[in-house]
C-alpha positions as a Markdown table, in Angstrom:
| # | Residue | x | y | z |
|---|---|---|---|---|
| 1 | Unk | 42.2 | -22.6 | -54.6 |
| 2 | Unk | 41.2 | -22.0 | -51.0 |
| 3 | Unk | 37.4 | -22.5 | -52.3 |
| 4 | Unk | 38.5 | -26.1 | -53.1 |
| 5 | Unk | 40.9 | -26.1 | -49.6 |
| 6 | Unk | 37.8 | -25.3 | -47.6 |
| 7 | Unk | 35.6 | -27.8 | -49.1 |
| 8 | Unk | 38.1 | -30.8 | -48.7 |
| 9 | Unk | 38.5 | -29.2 | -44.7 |
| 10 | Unk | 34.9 | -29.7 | -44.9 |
| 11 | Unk | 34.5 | -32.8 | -45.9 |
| 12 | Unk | 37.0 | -34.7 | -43.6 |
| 13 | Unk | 35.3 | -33.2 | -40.6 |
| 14 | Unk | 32.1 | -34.2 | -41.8 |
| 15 | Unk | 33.9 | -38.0 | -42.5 |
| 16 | Unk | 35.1 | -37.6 | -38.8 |
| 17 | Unk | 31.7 | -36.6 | -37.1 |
| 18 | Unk | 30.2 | -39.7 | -39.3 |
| 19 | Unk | 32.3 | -42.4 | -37.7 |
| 20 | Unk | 31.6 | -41.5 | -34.3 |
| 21 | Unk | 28.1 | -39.8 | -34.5 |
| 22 | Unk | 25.6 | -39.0 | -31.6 |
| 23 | Unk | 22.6 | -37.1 | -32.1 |
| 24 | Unk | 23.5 | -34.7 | -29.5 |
| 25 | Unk | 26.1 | -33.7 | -32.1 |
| 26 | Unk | 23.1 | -32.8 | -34.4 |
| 27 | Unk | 22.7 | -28.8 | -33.7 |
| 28 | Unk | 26.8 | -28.7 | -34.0 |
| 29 | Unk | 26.7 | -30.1 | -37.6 |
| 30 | Unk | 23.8 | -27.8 | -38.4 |
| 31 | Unk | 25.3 | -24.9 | -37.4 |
| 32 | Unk | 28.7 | -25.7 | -39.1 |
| 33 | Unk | 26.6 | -27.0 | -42.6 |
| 34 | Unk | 25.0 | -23.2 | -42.6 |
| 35 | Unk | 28.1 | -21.9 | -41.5 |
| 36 | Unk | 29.8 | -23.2 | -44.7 |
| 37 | Unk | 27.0 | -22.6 | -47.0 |
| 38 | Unk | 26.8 | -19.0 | -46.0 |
| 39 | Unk | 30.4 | -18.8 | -46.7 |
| 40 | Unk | 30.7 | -20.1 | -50.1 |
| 41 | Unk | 27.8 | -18.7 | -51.1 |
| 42 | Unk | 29.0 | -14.9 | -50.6 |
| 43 | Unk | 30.9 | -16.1 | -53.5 |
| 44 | Unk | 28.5 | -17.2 | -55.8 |
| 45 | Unk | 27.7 | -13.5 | -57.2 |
| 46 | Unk | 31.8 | -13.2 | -57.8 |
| 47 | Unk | 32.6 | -10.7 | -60.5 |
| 48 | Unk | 34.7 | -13.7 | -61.7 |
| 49 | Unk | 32.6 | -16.7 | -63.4 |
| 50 | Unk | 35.2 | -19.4 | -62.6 |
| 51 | Unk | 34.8 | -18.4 | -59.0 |
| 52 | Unk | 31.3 | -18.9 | -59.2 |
| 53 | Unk | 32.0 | -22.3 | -60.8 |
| 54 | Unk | 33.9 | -23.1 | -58.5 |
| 55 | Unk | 31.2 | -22.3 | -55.6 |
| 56 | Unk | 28.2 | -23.8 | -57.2 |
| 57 | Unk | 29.4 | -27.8 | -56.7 |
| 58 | Unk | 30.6 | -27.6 | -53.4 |
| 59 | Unk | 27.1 | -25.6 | -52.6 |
| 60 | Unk | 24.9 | -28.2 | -54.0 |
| 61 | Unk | 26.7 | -31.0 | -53.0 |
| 62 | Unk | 26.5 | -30.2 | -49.1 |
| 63 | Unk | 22.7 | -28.7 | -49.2 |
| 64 | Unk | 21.7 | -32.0 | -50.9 |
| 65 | Unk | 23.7 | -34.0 | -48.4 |
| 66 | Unk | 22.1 | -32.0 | -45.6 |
| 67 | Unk | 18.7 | -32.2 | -47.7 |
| 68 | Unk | 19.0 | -35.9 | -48.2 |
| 69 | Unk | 20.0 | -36.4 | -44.1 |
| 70 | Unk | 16.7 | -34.4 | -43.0 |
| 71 | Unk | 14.9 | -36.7 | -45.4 |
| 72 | Unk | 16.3 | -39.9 | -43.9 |
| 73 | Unk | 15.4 | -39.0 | -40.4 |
| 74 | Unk | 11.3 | -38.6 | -41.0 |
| 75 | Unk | 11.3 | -41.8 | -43.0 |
């Protein structure tokens, strides 16, 4: 539950940051993306397997999103 709490916190900061962005708020949103990562990820190797479910989409989803912005900005 809080897994998917976090993730939706997450998300709606991330929706907020997008409608007003600057670059200068570039390092800020790095450091909260491996903030969040490094979070979740502690429970990826969860004794439980529907915790590690649980993990895994929210994981993927923001490294491609982060992934995907890096790749925009060299293009």
């Amino acid at each position: 539950m809080y897994i998917h709490a976090a993730t939706k916190v997450f998300a709606f900061w991330a929706v907020e940051i997008a409608k007003r962005w600057d670059n200068d708020d570039l390092p800020k949103v790095k450091q909260q993306v491996d903030y969040v990562v490094g979070r979740l990820q502690e429970f990826a190797t969860d004794p439980n397997i529907e915790v590690q479910e649980r993990v895994s989409t929210p994981v993927t989803v923001v490294v491609h999103f982060t992934h995907d912005g890096q790749r925009r900005r060299t293009l």
